[in-house]
C-alpha positions as CSV (number, residue, x, y, z in Angstrom):
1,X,46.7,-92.1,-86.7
2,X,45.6,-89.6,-84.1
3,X,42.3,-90.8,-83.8
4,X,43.7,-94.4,-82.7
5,X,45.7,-92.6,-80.1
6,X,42.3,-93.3,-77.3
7,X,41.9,-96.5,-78.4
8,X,46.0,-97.5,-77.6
9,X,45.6,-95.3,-74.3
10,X,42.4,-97.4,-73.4
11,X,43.8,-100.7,-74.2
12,X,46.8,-100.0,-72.3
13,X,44.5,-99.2,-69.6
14,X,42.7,-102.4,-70.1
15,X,45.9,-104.3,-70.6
16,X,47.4,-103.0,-66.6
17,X,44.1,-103.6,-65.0
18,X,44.1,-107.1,-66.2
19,X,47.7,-107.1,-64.5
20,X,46.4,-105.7,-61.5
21,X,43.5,-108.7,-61.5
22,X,46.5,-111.2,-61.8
23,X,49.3,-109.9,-60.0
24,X,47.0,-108.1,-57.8
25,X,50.2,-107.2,-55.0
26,X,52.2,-105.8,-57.4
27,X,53.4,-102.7,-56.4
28,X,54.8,-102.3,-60.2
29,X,51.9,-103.1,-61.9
30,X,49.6,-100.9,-59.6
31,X,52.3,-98.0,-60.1
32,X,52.5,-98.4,-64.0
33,X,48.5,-98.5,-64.0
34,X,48.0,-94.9,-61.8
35,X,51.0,-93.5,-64.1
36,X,48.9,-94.9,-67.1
37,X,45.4,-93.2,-66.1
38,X,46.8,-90.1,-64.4
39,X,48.9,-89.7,-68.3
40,X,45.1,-90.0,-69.9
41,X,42.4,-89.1,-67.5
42,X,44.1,-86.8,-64.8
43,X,43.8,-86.8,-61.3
44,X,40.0,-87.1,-61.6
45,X,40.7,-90.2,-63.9
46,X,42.6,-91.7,-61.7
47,X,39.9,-91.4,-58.4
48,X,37.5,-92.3,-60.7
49,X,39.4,-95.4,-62.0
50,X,40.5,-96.4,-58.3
51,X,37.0,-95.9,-56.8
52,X,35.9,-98.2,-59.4
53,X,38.4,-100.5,-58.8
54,X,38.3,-100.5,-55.4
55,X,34.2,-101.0,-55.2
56,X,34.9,-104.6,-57.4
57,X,37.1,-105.8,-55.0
58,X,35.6,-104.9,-52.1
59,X,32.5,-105.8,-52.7
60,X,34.0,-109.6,-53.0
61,X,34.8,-111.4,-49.1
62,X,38.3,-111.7,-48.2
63,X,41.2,-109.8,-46.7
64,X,40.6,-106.5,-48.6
65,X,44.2,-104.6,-46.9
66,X,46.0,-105.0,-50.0
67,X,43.2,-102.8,-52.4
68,X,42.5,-100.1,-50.0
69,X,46.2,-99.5,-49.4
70,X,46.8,-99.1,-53.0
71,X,43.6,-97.8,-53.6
72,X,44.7,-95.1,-50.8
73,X,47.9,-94.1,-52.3
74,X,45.8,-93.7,-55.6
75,X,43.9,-91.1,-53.8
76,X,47.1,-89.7,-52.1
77,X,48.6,-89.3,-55.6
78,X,45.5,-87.7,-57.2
79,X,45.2,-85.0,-54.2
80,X,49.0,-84.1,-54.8
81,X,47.7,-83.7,-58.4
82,X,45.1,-81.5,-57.4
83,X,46.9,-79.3,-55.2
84,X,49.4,-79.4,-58.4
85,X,46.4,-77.8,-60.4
86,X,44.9,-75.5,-57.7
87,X,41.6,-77.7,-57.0
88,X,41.8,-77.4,-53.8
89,X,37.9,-79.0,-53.4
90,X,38.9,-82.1,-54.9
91,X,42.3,-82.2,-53.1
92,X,40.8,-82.5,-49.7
93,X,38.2,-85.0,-50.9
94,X,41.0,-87.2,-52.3
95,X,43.2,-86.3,-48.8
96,X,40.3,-87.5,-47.0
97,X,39.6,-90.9,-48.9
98,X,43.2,-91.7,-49.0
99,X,43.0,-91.4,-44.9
100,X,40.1,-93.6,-45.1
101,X,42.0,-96.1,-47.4
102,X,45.1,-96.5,-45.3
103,X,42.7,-96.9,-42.1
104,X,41.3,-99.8,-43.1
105,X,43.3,-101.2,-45.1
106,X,45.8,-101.2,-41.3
107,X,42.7,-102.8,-39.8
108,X,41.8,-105.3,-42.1
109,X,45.7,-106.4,-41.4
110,X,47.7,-105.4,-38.8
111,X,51.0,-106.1,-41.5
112,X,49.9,-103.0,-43.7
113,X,50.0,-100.3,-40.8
114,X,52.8,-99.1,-41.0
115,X,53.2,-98.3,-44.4
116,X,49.8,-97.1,-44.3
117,X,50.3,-95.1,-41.6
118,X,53.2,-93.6,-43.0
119,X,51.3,-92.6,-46.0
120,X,48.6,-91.3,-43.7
121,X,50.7,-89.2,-42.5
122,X,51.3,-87.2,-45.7
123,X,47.3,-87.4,-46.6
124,X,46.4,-85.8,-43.3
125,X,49.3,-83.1,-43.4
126,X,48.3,-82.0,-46.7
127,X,44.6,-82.2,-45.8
128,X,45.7,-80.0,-43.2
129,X,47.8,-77.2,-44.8
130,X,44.5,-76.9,-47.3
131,X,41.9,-76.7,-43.8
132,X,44.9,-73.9,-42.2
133,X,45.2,-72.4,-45.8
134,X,41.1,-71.7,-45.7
135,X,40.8,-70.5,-42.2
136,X,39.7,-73.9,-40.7
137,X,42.6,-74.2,-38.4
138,X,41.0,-76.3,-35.6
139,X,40.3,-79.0,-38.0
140,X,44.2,-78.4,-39.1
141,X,45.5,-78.3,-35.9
142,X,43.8,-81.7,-35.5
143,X,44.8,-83.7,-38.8
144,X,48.7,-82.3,-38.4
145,X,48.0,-83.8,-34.3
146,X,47.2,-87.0,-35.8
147,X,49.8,-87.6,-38.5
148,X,52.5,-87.0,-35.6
149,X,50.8,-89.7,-33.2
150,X,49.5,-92.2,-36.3
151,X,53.3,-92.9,-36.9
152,X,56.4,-90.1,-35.9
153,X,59.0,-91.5,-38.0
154,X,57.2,-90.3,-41.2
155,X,57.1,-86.4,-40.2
156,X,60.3,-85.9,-41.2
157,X,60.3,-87.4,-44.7
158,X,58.8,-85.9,-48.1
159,X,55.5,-86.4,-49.6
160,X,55.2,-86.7,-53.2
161,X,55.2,-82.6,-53.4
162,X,58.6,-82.1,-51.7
163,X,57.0,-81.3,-48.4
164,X,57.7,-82.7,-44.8
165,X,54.8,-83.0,-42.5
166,X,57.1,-82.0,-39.7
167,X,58.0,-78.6,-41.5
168,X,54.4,-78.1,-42.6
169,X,53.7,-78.3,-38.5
170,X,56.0,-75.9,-37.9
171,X,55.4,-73.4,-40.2
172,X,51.1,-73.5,-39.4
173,X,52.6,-73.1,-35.2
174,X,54.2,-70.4,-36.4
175,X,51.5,-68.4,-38.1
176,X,49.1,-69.4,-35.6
177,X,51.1,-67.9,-32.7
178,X,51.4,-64.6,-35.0
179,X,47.9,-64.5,-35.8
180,X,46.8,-64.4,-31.8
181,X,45.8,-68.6,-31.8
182,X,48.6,-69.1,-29.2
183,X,46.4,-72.0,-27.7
184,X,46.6,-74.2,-31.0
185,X,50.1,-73.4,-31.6
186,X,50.6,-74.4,-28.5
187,X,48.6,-78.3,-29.0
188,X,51.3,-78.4,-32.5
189,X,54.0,-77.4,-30.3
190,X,53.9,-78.9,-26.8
191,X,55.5,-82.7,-26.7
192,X,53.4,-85.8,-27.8
């Protein structure tokens, strides 16, 4: 029975991406798919499995706001994986797509920005706190500027790690001040 486990796990696979074809809006069916690959295939699975997903509708004309948002909060889920398993390369590549996601999928229609956005905001803050925790605070400084302008409201809610962009701003100003870099400090803490 063990060895028929893969073959369940692929069909159920199969099964919610034929979902996803159908009922391709469905914020439940998307959610049970990502929970479905992340169970088998991981964070890696799941980019994978989105990238693929993502270059088949794409690739098709037509408003394509819908698949790049939920392809970006695929990526936005696989980072937080990554960070959860110390991969912090693959982390900022899936931060960075997921920014990329939620950018066009708010410019291919205006009606997805703000949700977008507010997921931006967690992708660039922890795409941040990854650039500050390797020395590259500049970019840092920059991605945590971003999140705050792309849309404010989100900076004091969680991401899917517990963390609030806001505090995450805070925290970098601080150590930045202490560390001498009193002119980025200063760009996280002066008013928008």
């Amino acid at each position: 029975q063990t060895c028929a486990l893969p073959i369940y796990r692929h069909a159920a696979q199969a099964v919610l991406l034929g979902g996803i074809a159908r009922f391709s809006g469905s914020n439940d069916v998307h959610a049970d798919y990502r929970n479905r690959v992340a169970i088998d295939r991981g964070a890696a699975g799941l980019r994978a499995a989105y990238q693929t997903y993502l270059n088949g509708v794409c690739s098709r004309s037509g408003d394509t706001s819908m698949p790049r948002w939920f392809g970006g909060y695929a990526y936005l889920v696989a980072a937080e994986m990554f960070v959860k398993d110390h991969n912090q390369s693959q982390a900022k590549a899936s931060y960075t797509e997921a920014i990329a996601q939620f950018a066009n999928s708010a410019a291919a229609n205006p009606g997805f920005a703000d949700s977008a956005n507010h997921f931006a905001v967690f992708a660039h803050t922890g795409l941040a706190l990854l650039l500050h925790e390797q020395g590259n605070d500049q970019d840092a400084v920059a991605h945590l500027v971003a999140a705050r302008k792309l849309r404010p409201a989100s900076m004091t809610d969680a991401d899917g790690l517990g963390r609030k962009p806001q505090a995450v701003l805070e925290r970098i100003a601080q150590q930045l001040a202490a560390a001498g870099k009193q002119d980025l400090a200063d760009q996280l803490t002066k008013p928008q």
